[in-house]
MIDOSE-1310 file (N, C-alpha, C; in nm, 2 decimals, decimal comma, always signed):
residues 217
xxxx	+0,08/-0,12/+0,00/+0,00/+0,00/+0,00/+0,09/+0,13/+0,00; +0,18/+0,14/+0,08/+0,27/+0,23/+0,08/+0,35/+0,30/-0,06; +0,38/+0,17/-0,13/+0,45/+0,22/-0,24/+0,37/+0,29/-0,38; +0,23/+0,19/-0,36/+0,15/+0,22/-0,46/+0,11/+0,41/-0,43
xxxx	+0,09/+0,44/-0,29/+0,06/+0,59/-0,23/+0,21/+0,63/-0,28; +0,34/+0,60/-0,32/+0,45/+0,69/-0,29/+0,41/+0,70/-0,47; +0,42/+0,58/-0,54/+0,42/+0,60/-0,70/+0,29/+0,73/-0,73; +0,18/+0,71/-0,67/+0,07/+0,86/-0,71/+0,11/+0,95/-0,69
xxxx	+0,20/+0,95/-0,57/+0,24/+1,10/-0,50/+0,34/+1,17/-0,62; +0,44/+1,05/-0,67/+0,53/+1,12/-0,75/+0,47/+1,15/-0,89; +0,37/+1,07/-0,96/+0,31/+1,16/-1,06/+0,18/+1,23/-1,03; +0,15/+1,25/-0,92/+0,06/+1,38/-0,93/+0,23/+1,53/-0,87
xxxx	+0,29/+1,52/-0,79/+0,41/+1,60/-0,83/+0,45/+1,64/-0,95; +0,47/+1,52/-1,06/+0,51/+1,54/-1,21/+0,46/+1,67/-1,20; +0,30/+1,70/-1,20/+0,23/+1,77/-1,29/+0,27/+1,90/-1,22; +0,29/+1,93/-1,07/+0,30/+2,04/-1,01/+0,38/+2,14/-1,05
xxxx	+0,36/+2,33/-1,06/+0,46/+2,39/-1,09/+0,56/+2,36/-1,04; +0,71/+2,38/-1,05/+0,79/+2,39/-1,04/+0,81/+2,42/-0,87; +0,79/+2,59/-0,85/+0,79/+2,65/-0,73/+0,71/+2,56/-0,63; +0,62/+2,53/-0,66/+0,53/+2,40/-0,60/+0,60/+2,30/-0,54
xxxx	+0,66/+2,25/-0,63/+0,75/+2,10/-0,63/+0,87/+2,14/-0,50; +0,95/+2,27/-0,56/+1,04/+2,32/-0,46/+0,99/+2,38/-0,33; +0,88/+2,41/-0,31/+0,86/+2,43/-0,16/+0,78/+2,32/-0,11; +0,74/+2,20/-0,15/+0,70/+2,10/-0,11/+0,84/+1,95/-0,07
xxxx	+0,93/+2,01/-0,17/+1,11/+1,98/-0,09/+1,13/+1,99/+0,01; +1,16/+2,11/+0,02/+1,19/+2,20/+0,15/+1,12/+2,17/+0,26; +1,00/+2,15/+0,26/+0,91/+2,13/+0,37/+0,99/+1,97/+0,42; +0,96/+1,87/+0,33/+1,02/+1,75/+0,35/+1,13/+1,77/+0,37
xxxx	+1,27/+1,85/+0,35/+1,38/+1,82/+0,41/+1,46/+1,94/+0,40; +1,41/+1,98/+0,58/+1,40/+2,13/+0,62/+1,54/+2,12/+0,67; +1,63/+1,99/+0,66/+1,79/+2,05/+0,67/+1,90/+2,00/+0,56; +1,78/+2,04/+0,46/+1,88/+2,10/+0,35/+1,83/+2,23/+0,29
xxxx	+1,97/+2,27/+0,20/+1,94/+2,41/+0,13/+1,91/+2,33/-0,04; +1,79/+2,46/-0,09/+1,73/+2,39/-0,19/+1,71/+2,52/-0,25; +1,80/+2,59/-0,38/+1,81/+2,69/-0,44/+1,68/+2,76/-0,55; +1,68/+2,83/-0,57/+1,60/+2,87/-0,62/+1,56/+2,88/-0,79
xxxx	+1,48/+2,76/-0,84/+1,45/+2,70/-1,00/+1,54/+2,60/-0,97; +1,55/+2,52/-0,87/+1,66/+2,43/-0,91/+1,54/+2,29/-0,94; +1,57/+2,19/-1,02/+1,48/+2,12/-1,05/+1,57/+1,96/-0,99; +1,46/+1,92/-0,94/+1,52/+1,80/-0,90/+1,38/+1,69/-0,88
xxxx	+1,43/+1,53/-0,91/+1,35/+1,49/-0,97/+1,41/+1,35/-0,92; +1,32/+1,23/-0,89/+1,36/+1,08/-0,79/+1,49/+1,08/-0,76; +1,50/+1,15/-0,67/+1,64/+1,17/-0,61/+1,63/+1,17/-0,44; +1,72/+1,07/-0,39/+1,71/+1,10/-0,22/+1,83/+1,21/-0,18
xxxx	+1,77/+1,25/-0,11/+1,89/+1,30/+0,00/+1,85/+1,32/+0,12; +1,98/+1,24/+0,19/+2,01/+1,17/+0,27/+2,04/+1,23/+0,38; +2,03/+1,37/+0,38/+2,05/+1,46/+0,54/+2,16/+1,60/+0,53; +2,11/+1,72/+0,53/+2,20/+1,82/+0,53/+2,27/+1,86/+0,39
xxxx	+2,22/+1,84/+0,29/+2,27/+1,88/+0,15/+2,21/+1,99/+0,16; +2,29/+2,04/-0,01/+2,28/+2,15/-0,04/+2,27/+2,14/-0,22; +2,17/+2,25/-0,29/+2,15/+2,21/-0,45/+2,10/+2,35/-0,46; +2,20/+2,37/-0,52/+2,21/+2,53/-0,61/+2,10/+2,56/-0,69
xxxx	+2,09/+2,71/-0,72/+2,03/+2,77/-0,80/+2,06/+2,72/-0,93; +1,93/+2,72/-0,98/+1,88/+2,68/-1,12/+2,01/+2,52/-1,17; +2,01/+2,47/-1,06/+2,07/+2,32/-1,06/+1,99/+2,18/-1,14; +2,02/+2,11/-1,19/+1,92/+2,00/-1,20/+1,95/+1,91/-1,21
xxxx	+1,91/+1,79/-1,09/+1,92/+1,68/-1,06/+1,83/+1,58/-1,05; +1,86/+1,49/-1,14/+1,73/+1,36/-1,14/+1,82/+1,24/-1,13; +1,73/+1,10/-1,08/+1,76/+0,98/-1,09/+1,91/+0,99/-0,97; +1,89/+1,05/-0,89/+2,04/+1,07/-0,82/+2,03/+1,04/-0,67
xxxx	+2,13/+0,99/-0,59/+2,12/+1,01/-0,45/+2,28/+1,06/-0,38; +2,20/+1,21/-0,32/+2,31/+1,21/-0,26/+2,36/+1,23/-0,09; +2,44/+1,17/-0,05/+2,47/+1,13/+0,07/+2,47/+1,24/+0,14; +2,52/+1,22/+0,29/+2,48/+1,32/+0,39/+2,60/+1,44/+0,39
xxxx	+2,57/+1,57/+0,43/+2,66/+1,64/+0,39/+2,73/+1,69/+0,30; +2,67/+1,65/+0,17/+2,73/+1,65/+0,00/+2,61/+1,79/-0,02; +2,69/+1,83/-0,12/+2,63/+1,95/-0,21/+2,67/+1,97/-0,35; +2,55/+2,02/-0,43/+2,58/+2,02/-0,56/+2,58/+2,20/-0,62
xxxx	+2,64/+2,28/-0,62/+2,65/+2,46/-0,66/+2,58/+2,48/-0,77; +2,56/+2,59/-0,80/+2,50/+2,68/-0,90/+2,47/+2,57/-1,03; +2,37/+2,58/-1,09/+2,35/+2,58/-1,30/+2,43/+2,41/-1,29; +2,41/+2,36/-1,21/+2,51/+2,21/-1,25/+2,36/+2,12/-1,33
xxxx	+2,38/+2,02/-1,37/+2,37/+1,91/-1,45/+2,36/+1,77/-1,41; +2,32/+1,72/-1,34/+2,33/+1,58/-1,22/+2,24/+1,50/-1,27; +2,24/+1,35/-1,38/+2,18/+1,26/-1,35/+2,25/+1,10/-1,35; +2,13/+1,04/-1,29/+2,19/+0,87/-1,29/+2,34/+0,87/-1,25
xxxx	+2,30/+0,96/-1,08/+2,44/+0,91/-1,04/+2,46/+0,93/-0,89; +2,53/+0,82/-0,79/+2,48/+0,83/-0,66/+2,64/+0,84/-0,63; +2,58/+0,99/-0,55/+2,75/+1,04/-0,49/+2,76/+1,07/-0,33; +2,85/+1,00/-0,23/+2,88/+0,97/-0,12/+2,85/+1,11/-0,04
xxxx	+2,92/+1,09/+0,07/+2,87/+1,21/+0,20/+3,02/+1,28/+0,18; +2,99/+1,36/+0,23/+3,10/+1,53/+0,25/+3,14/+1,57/+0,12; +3,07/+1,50/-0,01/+3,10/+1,55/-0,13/+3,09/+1,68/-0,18; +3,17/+1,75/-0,25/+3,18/+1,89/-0,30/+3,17/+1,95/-0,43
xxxx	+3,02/+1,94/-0,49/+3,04/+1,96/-0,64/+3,02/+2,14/-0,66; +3,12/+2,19/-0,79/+3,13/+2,31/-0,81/+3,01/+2,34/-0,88; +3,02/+2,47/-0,94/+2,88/+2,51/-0,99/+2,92/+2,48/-1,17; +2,84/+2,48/-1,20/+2,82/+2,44/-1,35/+2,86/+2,29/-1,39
xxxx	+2,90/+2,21/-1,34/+2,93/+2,07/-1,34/+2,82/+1,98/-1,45; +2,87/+1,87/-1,45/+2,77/+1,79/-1,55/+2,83/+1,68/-1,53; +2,75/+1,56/-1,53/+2,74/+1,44/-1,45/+2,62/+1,33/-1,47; +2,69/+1,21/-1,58/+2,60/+1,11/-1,58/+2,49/+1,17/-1,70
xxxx	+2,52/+1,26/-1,79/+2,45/+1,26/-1,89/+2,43/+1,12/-1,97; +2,33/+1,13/-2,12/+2,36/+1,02/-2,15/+2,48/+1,00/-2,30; +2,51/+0,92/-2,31/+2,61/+0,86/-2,40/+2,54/+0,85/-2,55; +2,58/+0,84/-2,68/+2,59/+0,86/-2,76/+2,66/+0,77/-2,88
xxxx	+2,58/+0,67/-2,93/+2,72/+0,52/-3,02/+2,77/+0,63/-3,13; +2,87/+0,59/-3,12/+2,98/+0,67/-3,25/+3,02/+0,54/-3,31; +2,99/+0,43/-3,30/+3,09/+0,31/-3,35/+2,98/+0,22/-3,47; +2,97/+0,13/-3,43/+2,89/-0,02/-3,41/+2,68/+0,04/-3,56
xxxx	+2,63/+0,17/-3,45/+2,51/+0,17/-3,48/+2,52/+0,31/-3,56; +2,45/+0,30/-3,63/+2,49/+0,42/-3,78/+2,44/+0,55/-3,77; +2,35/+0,59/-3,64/+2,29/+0,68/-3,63/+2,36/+0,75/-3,47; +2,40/+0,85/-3,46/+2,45/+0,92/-3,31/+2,25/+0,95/-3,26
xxxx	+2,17/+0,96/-3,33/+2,04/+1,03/-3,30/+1,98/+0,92/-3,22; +1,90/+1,01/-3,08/+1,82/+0,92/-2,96/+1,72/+0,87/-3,03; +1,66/+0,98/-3,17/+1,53/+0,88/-3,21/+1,54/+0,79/-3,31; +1,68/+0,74/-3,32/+1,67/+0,59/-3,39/+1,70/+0,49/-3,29
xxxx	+1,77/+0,47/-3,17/+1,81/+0,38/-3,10/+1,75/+0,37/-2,99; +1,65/+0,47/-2,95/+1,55/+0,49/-2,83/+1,44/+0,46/-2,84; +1,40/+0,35/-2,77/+1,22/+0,31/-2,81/+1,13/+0,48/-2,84; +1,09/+0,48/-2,95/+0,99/+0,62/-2,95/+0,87/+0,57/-3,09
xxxx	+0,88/+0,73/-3,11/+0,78/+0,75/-3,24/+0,84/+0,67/-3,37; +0,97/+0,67/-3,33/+1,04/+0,59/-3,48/+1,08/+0,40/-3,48; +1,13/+0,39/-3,34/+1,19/+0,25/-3,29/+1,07/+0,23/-3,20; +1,08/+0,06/-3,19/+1,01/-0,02/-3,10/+1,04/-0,03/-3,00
xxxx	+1,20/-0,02/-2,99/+1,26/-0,06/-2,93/+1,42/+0,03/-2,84; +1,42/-0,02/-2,75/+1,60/+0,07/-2,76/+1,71/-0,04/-2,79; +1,80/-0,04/-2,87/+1,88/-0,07/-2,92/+2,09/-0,06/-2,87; +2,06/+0,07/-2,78/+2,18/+0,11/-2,72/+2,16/+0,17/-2,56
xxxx	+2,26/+0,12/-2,49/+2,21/+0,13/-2,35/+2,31/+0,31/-2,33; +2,20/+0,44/-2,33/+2,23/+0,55/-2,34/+2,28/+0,59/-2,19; +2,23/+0,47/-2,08/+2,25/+0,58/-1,95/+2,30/+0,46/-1,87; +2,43/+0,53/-1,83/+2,50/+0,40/-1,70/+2,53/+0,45/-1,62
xxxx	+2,51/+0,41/-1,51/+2,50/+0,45/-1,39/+2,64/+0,52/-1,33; +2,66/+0,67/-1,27/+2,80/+0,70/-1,26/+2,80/+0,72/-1,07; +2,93/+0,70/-1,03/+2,95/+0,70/-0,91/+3,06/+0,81/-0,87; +3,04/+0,87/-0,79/+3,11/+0,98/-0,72/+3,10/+0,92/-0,55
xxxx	+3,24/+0,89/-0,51/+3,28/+0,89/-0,39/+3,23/+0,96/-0,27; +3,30/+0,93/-0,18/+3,26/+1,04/+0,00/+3,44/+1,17/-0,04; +3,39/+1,27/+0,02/+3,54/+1,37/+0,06/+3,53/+1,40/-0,10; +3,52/+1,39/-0,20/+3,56/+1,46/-0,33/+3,49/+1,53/-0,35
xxxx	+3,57/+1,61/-0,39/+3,56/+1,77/-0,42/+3,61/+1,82/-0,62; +3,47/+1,84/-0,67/+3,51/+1,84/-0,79/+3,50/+2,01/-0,83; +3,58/+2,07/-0,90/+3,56/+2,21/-0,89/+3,48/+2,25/-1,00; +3,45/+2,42/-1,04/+3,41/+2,40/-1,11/+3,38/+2,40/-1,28
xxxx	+3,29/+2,41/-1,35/+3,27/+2,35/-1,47/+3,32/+2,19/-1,52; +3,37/+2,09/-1,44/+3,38/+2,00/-1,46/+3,25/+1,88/-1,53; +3,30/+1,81/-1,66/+3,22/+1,72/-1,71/+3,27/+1,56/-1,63; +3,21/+1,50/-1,62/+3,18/+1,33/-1,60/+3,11/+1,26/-1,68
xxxx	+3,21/+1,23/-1,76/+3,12/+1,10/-1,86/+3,01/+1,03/-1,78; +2,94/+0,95/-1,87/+2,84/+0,84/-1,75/+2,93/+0,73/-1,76; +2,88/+0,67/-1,65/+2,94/+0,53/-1,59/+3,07/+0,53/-1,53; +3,15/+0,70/-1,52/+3,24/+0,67/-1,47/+3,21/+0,66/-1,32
xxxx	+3,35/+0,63/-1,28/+3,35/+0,61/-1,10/+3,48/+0,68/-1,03; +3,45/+0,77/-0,94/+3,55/+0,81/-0,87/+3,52/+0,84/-0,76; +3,66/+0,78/-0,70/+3,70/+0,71/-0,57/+3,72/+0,85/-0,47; +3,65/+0,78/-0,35/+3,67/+0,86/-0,21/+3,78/+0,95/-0,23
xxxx	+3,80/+1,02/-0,16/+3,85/+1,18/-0,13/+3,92/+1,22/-0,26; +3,87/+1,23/-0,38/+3,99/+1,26/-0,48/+3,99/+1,40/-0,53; +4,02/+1,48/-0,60/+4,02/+1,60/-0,61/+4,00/+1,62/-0,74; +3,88/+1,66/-0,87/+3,91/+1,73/-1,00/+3,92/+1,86/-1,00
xxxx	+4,00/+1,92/-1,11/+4,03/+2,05/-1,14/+3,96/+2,11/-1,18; +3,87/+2,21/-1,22/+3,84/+2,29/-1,30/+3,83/+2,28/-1,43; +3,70/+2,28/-1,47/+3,73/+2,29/-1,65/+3,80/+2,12/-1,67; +3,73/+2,04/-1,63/+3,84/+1,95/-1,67/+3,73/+1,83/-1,72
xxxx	+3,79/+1,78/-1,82/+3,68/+1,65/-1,86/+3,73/+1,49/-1,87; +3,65/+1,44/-1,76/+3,66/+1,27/-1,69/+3,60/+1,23/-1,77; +3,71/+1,10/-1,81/+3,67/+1,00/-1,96/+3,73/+0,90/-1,89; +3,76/+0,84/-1,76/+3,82/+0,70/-1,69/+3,78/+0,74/-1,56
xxxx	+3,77/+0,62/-1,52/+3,77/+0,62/-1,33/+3,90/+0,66/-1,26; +3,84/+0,72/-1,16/+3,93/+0,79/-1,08/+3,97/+0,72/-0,96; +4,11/+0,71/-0,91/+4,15/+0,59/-0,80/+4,13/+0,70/-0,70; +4,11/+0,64/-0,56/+4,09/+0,73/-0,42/+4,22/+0,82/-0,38
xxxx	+4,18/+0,92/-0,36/+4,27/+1,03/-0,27/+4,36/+1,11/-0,43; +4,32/+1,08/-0,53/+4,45/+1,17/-0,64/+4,35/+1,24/-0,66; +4,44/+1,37/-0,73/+4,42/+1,42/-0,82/+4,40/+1,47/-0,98; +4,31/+1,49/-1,02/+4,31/+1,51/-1,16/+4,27/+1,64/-1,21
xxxx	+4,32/+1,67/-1,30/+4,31/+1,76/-1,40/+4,30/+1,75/-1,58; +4,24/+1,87/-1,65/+4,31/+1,84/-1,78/+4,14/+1,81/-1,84; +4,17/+1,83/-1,97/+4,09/+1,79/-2,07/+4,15/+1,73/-2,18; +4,10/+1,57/-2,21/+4,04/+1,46/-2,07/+4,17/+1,51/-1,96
xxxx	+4,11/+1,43/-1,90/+4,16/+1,47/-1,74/+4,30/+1,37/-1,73; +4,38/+1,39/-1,64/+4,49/+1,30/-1,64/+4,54/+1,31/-1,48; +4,61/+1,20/-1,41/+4,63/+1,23/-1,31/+4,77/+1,33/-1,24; +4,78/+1,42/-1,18/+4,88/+1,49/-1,13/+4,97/+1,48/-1,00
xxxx	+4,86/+1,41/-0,94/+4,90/+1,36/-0,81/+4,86/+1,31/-0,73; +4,91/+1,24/-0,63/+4,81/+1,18/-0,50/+4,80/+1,28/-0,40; +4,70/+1,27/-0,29/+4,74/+1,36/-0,20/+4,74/+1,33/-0,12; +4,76/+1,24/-0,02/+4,89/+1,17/+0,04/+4,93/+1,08/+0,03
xxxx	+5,02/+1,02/+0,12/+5,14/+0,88/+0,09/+5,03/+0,78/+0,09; +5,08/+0,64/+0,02/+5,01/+0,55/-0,04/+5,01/+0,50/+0,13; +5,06/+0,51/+0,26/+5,05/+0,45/+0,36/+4,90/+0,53/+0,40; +4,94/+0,67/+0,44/+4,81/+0,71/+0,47/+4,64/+0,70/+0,40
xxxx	+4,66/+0,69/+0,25/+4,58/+0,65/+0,17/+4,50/+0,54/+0,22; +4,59/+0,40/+0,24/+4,52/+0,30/+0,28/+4,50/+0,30/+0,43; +4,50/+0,38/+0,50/+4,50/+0,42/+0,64/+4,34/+0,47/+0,67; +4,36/+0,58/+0,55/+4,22/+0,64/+0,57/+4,11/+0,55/+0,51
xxxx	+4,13/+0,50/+0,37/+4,04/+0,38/+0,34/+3,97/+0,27/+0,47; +4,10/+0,29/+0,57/+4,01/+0,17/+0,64/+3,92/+0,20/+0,73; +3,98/+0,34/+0,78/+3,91/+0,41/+0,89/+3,80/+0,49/+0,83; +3,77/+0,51/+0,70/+3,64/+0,55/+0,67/+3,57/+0,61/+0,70
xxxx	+3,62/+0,74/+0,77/+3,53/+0,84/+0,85/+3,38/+0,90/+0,86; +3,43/+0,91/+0,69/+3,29/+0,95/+0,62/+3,17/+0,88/+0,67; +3,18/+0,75/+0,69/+3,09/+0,70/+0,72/+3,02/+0,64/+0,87; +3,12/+0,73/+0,99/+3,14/+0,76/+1,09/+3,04/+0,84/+1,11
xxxx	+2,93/+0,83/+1,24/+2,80/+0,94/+1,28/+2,82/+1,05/+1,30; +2,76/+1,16/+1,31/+2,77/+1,30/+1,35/+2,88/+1,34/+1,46; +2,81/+1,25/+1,61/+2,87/+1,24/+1,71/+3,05/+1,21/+1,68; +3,07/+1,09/+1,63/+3,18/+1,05/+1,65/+3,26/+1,22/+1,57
xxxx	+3,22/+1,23/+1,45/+3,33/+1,33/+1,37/+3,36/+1,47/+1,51; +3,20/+1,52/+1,55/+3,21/+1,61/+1,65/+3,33/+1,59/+1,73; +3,31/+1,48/+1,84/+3,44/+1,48/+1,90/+3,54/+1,44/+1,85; +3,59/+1,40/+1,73/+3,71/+1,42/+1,69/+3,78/+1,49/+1,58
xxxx	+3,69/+1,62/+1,58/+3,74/+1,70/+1,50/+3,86/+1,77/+1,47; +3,89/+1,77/+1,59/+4,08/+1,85/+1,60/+4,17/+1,76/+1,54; +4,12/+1,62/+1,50/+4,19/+1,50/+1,44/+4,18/+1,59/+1,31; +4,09/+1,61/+1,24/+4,12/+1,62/+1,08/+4,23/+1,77/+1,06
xxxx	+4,26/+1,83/+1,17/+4,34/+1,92/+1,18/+4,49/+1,86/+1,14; +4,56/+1,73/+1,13/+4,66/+1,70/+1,09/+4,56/+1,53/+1,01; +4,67/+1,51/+0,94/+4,64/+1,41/+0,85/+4,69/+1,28/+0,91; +4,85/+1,27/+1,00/+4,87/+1,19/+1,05/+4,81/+1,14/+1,20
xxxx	+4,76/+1,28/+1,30/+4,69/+1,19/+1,34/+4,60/+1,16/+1,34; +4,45/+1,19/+1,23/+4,37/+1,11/+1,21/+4,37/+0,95/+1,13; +4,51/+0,96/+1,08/+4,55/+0,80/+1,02/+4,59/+0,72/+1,10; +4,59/+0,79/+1,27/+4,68/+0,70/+1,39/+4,51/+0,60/+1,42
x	+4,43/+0,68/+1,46/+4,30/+0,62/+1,43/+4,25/+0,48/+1,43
């Protein structure tokens, strides 16, 4: 009974103005910030986010403490807690055959008015980590995956998965560096903060004040 009431609720929503939809958000999740025309659409979030002005996010979940800034672009893609997206970003769009099928156009390979059928799988699911911080105007192919605490540059375009704690830059993107030693790397991996309650970070906050000793941990 529940679900069949949650599926009506979401298409009598469909039809709702916009402003409607956003202050019927807000009401439901009065500790987050929820910008103004920002459009968002079967998406959870999961406690304390933040979704910019004239933002749009569908098919997405994002974890606790994560925020997505200004004019960004967000679908089919579930990104971890203390995540930091810039403004203008784009993420998990869909993909496009250049190879194999003879047409780049969605209305030959997407079930519609012209096909029966879909023929090319346009949307894969992309992953964004906990602690990453992507700056901004950055693109993300779909289906990519990048790993806990990593950092992208600015202006930079992700065409591969990203390993945890580096850095990347560049269009496509390339790596520049880690950002710390491969000891503390797997240090932090295990201790997994991110996923550590409110309480615990609270009292050990003067830890994230040095890197070594929250890797003593």
């Amino acid at each position: 009974m529940k679900n069949v009431l949650s599926k009506i609720c979401r298409k009598v929503a469909a039809h709702l103005p916009n402003g409607l939809r956003l202050m019927m958000l807000r009401m439901r999740h009065r500790d987050c910030w929820i910008g103004d025309h920002a459009l968002i659409d079967r998406t959870k979030l999961l406690g304390d986010n933040g979704i910019g002005h004239f933002s749009q996010v569908f098919d997405c979940t994002l974890g606790r403490h994560s925020y997505i800034n200004n004019n960004s672009f967000i679908g089919h893609t579930v990104i971890g807690s203390f995540t930091s997206i810039g403004p203008g970003c784009v993420a998990g769009i869909g993909a496009h055959p250049t190879r194999t099928i003879a047409s780049t156009s969605p209305k030959i390979y997407l079930e519609g008015s012209l096909s029966d059928e879909n023929f090319f799988e346009a949307y894969k699911e992309t992953k964004i980590g906990s602690d990453v911080w992507i700056g901004a105007h950055v693109t993300i192919c779909q289906g990519i995956t990048i790993g806990d605490g990593a950092i992208i540059g600015a202006n930079s375009v992700v065409t591969q998965d990203i390993p945890p704690f580096s850095v990347w830059g560049g269009a496509p993107a390339r790596q520049l560096r880690s950002r710390f030693t491969d000891t503390q790397v797997e240090k932090l991996m295990r201790l997994r903060w991110w996923e550590k309650d409110d309480d615990w970070i609270r009292d050990n906050i003067n830890l994230f004040k040095d890197i070594d000793r929250l890797c003593q941990q």
